[in-house]
C-alpha positions in Angstrom: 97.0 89.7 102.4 96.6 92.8 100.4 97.9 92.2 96.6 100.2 94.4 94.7 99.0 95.0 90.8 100.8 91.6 89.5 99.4 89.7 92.5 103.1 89.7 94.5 102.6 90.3 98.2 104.2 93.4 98.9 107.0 94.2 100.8 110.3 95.8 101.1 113.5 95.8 99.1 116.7 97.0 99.5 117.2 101.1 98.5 119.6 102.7 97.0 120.8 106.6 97.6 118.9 109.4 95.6 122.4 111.1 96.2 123.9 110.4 92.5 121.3 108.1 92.2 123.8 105.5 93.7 122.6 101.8 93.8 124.4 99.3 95.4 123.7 96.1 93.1 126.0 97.0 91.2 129.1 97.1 92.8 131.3 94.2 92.5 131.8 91.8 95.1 134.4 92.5 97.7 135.0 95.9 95.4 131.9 98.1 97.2 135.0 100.8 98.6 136.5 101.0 95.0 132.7 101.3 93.4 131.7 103.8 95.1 134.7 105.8 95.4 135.0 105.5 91.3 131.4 106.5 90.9 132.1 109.9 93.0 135.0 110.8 90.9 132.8 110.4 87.7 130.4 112.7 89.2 133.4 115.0 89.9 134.5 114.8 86.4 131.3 115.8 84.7 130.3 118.2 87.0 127.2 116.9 88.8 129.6 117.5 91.8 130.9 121.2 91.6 133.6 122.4 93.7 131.8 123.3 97.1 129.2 120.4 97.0 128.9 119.2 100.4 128.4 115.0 100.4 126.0 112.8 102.9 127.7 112.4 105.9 129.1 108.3 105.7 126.6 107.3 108.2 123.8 108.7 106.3 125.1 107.5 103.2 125.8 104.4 104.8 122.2 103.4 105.7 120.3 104.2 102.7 122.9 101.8 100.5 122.9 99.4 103.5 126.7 99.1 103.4 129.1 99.7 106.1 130.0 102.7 107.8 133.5 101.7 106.8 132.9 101.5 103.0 131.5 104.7 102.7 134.6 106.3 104.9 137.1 104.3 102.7 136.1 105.4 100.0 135.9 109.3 101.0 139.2 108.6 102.4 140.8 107.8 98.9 139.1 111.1 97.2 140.4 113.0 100.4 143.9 111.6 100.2 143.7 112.5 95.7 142.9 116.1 96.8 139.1 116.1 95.7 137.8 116.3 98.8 138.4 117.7 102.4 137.1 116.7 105.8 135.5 119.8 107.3 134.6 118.5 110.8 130.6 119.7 111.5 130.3 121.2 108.2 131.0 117.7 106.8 133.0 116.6 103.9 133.6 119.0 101.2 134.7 118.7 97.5 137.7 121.1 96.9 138.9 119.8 93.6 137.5 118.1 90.5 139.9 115.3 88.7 141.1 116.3 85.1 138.3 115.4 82.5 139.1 112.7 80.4 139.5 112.9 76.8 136.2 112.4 75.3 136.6 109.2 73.8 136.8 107.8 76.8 134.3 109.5 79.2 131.4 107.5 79.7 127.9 109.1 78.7 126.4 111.1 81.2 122.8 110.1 81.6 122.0 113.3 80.2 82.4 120.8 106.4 79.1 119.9 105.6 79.4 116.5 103.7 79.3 117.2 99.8 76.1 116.3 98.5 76.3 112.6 97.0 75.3 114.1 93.3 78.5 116.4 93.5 80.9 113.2 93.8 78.6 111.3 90.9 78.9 114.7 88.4 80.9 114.6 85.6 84.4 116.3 86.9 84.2 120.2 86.0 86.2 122.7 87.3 83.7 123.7 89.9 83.2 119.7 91.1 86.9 119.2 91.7 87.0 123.2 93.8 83.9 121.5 95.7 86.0 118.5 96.8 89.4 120.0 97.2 87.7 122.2 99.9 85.1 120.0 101.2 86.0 119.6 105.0 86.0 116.0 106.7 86.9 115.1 110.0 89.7 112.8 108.8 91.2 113.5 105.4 92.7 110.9 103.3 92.8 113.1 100.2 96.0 112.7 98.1 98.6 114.9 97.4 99.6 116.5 100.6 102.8 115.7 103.0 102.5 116.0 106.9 102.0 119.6 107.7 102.7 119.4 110.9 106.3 118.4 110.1 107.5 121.3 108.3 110.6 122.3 110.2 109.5 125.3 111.7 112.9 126.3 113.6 115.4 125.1 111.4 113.4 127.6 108.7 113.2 130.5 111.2 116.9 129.9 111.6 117.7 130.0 108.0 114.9 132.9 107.6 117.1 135.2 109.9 120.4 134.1 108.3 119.2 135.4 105.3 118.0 138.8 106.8 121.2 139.0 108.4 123.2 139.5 105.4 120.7 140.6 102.6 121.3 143.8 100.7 119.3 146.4 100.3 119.9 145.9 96.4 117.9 142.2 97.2 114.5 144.0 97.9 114.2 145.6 94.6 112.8 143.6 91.5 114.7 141.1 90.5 115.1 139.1 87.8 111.7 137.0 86.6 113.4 133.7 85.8 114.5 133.7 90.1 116.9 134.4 92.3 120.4 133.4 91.3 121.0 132.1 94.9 118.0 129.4 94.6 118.6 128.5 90.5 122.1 127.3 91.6 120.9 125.0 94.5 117.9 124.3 92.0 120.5 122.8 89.1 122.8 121.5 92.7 119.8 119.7 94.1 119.1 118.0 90.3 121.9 117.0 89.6 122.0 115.2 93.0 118.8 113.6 93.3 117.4 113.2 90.0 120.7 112.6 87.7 120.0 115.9 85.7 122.5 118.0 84.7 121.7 122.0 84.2 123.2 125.4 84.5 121.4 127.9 87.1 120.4 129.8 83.6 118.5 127.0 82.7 116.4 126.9 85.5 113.3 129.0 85.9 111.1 129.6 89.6 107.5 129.6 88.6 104.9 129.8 91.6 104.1 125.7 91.7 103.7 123.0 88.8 100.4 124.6 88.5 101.8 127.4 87.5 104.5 125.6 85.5 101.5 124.2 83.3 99.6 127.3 82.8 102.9 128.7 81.4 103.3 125.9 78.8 100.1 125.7 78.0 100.2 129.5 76.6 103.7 128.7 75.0 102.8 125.4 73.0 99.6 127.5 72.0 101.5 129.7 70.9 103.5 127.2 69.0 100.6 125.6 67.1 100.0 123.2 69.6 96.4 122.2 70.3 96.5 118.9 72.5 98.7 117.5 75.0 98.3 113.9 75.8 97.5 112.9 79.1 98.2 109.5 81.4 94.5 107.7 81.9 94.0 107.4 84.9 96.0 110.7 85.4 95.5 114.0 87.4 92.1 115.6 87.3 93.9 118.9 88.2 96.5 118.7 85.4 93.7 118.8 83.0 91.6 121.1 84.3 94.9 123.7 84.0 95.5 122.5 80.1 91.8 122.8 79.9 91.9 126.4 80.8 94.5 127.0 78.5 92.3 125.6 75.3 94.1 122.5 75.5 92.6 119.4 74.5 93.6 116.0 76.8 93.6 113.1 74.7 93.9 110.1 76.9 96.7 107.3 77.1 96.2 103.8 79.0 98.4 103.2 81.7 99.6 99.9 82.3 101.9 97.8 84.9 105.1 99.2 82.8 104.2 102.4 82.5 102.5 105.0 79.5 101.2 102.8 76.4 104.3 104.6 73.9 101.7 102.5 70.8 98.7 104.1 72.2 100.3 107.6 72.1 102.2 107.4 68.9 98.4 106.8 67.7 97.1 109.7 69.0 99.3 111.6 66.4 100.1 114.6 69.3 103.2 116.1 69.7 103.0 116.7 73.3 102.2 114.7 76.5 102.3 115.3 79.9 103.8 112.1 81.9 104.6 111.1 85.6 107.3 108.7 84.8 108.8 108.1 88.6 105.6 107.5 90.4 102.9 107.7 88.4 99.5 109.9 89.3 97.2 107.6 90.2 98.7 104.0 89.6 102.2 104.6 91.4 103.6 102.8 88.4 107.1 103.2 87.6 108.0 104.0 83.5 109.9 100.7 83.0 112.9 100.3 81.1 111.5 99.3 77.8 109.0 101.7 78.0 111.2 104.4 78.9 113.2 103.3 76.0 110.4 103.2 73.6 109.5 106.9 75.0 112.7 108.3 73.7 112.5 106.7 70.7 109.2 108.7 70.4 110.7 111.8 71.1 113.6 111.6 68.8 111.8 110.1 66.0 108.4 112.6 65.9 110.0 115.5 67.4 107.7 115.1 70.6 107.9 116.8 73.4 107.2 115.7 76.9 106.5 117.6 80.5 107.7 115.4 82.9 106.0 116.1 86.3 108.4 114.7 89.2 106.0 116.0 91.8 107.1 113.5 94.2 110.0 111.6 93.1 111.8 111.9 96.0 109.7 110.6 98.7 110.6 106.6 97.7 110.8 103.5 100.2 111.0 100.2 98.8 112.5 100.8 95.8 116.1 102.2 94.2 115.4 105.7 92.5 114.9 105.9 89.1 116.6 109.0 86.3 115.0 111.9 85.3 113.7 111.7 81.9 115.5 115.0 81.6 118.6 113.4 82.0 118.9 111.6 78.7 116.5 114.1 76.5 117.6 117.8 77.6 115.8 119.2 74.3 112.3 117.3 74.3 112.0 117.6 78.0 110.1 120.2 80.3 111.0 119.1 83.9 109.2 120.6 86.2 109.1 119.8 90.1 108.3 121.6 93.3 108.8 122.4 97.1 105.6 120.9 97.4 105.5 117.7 98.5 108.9 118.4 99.9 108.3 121.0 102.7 105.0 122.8 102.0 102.6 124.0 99.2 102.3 126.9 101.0 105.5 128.2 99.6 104.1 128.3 95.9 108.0 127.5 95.1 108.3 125.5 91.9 110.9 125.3 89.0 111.1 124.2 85.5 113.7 123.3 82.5 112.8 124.0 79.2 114.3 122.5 75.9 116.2 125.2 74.3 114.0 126.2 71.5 111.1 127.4 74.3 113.2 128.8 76.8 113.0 132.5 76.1 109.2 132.0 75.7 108.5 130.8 78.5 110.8 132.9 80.5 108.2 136.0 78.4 105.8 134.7 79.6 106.7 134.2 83.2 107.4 138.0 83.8 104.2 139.3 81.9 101.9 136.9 84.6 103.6 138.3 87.7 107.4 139.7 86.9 108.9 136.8 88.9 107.9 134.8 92.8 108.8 136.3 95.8 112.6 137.1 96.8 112.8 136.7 100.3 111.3 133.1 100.1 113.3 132.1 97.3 116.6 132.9 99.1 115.5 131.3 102.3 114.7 127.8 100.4 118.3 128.3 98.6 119.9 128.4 101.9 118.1 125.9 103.2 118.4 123.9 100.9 122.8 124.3 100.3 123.0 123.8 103.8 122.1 120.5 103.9 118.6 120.9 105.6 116.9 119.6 102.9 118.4 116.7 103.1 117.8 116.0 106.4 114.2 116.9 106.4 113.8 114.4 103.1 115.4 111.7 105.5 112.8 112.7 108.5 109.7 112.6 106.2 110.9 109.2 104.8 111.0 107.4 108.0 107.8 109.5 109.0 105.8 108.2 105.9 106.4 105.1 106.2 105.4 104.8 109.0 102.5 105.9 107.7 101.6 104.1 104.9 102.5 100.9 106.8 100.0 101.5 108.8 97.5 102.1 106.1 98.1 98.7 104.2 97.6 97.0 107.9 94.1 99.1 107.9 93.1 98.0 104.1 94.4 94.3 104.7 91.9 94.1 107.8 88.9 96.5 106.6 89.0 95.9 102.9 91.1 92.7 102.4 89.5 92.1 98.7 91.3 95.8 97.7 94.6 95.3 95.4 97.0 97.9 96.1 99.0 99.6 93.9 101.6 102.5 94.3 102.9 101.9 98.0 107.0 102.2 97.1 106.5 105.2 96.8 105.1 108.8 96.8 102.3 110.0 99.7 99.3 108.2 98.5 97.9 104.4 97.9 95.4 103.6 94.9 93.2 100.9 95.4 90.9 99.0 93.2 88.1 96.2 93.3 87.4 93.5 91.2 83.8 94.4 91.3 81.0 97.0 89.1 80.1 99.6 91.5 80.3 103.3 91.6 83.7 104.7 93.5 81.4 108.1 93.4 78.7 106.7 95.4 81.2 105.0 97.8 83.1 108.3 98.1 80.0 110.1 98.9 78.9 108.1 101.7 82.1 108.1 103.2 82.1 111.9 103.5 78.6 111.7 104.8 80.3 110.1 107.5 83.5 112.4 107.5 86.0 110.9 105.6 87.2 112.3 102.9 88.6 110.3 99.8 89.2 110.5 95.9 87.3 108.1 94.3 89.0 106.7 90.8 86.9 107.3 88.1 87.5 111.3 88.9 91.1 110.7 87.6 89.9 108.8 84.8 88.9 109.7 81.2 87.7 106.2 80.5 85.8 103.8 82.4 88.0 102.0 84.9 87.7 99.5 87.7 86.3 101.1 91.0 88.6 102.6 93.5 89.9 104.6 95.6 93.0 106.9 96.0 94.1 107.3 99.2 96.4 109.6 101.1 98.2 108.7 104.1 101.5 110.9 104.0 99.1 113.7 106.3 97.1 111.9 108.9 97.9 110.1 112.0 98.4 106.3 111.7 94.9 106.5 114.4 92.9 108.5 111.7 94.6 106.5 108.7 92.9 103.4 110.6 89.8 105.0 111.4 89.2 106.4 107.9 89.6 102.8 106.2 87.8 101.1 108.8 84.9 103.4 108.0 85.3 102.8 104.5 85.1 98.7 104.8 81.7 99.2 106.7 80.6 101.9 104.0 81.3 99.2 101.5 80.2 96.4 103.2 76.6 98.4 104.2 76.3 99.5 100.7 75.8 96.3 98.8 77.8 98.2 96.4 81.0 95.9 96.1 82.6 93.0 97.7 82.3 92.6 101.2 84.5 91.4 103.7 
């Protein structure tokens, strides 16, 4: 049986609901109806549910807290029957009305190809070695980072493309304004404050062309700013450093443990900045813990720090509850930045960003001198899509379809590499794992791609020397290629004489 970092076997917990970050543990017994109807109205009263906000419908709702259909419509009921909301039929259950906010005393606090040539993959990871591998071709691709392609909703997009048409102005095909579209910065700060328990006003929100382009824009602001270094997760993204890189950024690196970012290890550095993925950390799949999380804010608060928190796929959980933003609970050290990604397709280079206060202007500067703002048209078809509840819906499709997926490649690792520990499989569209053994993931990644399967070894994510292994993408291949691709990986392995065998 494949192990999970702490030597658990894995296996599945109860979720809870991204919507308001809702988790079910912590209703009282007997009381789930009166919970959940209480924690709606709090989210009424402090505005993460503006007038207009359309809810899950109960059954939805439902199934990802594993309640009844009846507690969730009970509870609606009761906020229907106060005047806050109003049953629309199809277009679902509305809020019409927000409670009267309570004196402040009392409010509670808001959580504010031809294979590669085996010396590529052994190179020291330049900028030219990671554009080698990120278009090498391979007959099956287990590369991370991508969802399935092949399910971007095509129809419901073309649908929502011509709705737009339909009633855009001519004024709409002029330049706008750099920081977005209003249209998609609302349902930006709508979809935040949903999902990931941040609170923001459209104005704070600013459409950037993908977190890559999210870092090059900081990385000429906190330049500007005196800033030299940003800290980096170890292992962490090879691409995140290569774009701080380009900027003249230095990447000091910080250990990563089973909790999360070492908050000793990067209070030693002495840097003011540090780039983190606290919900599902790149590599690992590590989640920032509670104490660590803690210890992180003290950080912030204490030194002044400041901290981009990369949520590239914080949605895309399974066997865990969802965790808060950063963001949520330190507006003015955070730089939030996520994307449509992971979510629909990179294809749309649609990405957004918060920025504390004091670098918001600068960064909005220097968004309109690199390219005076992305693309209308797209921008107010994702808005749409994304107020009408289609995003939603697609989230809930790729879930169940991912899965699926990564099921079936801990079945292929458990059988082809059974001495492999797993880590990262709650969440996110990729598996890490690593060997108790001294052999080069390079060479091991090389030979597989000699024999068309494409992987990420470890070490290229890795500043300092790790344990061998592997990161492994399952989110866009077939669960057929998923089981192919490991297979031929446990008889590269076991051929090699590099590490452990069967």
């Amino acid at each position: 049986m494949n192990r999970s970092k702490d030597g658990a076997p894995l296996r599945s917990i109860t979720a809870g609901a991204d919507f308001l970050h809702l988790a079910i543990d912590e209703a009282p017994g007997g009381g789930k109806s009166d919970w959940l109807a209480r924690q709606i109205r709090l989210a009424l009263e402090d505005g993460r549910l503006p007038v207009g906000s359309r809810l899950p419908a109960t059954r939805v709702l439902a199934g990802e807290l594993g309640v009844s259909r009846g507690v969730v419509t009970e509870a609606y009921q009761r906020l229907i029957e106060d005047g806050h909301l109003a049953g629309r039929g199809r277009n679902g259950t509305i809020v019409v009305g927000a409670p009267a906010a309570m004196p402040t005393a009392t409010r509670p606090a808001t959580r504010t190809v031809p294979p590669t040539p085996r010396s590529v993959f052994a190179a020291a990871p330049g900028a030219d070695i990671f554009d080698t591998m990120r278009t090498a071709r391979a007959r099956i691709d287990l590369s991370p980072g991508l969802p399935d392609l092949a399910a971007f909703p095509r129809a419901a997009w073309l649908r929502t493309e011509r709705q737009v048409l339909d009633h855009l102005a001519a004024s709409d095909l002029g330049y706008g304004d750099p920081r977005g579209t209003p249209a998609l910065r609302l349902a930006i700060a709508n979809w935040i404050a949903r999902n990931r328990g941040i609170r923001a006003d459209p104005d704070e929100v600013l459409i950037v062309a993908g977190t890559a382009q999210t870092l090059t824009l900081l990385g000429r602001v906190l330049r500007d700013d005196g800033i030299s270094a940003i800290a980096v997760e170890d292992p962490g993204s090879l691409g995140a450093r290569q774009h701080l890189h380009n900027c003249r950024l230095d990447t000091p690196p910080v250990a990563v443990d089973a909790e999360g970012i070492r908050v000793d290890q990067l209070r030693a550095t002495g840097e003011a900045a540090v780039l983190l993925t606290p919900a599902h950390q790149f590599p690992t799949g590590v989640v920032l813990r509670g104490s660590r999380r803690s210890e992180l804010t003290r950080w912030a608060r204490e030194c002044d720090g400041l901290i981009i928190e990369d949520d590239y796929d914080a949605e895309h959980r399974y066997d865990r509850t969802p965790v808060p933003a950063l963001r949520s609970v330190l507006a003015d050290n955070v730089f939030y930045a996520g994307s449509a990604s992971k979510l629909l397709a990179p294809a749309l280079r649609i990405g957004w960003v918060l920025a504390p206060p004091k670098y918001r202007d600068a960064l909005v500067d220097a968004k309109r001198f690199a390219d005076l703002g992305n693309a209308a048209l797209p921008q107010l078809v994702l808005a749409r899509f994304m107020e009408s509840g289609a995003m939603e819906r697609q989230l809930r499709h790729l879930r169940r379809h991912h899965r699926h997926r990564r099921d079936a490649m801990i079945r292929a690792i458990s059988t082809h590499l059974p001495s492999a520990i797993v880590h990262g499989a709650a969440a996110g569209l990729h598996l890490t794992i690593t060997f108790d053994a001294e052999f080069a993931d390079t060479e091991l990644a090389a030979m597989a791609l000699a024999r068309d399967v494409k992987v990420h070894p470890l070490s290229w994510h890795s500043q300092r020397r790790h344990r061998p292994g592997l990161v492994l993408g399952y989110a866009a291949s077939t669960p057929t290629d998923i089981g192919e691709g490991v297979a031929t990986l446990g008889e590269v392995l076991r051929g090699s004489g590099a590490g452990p065998g069967a």
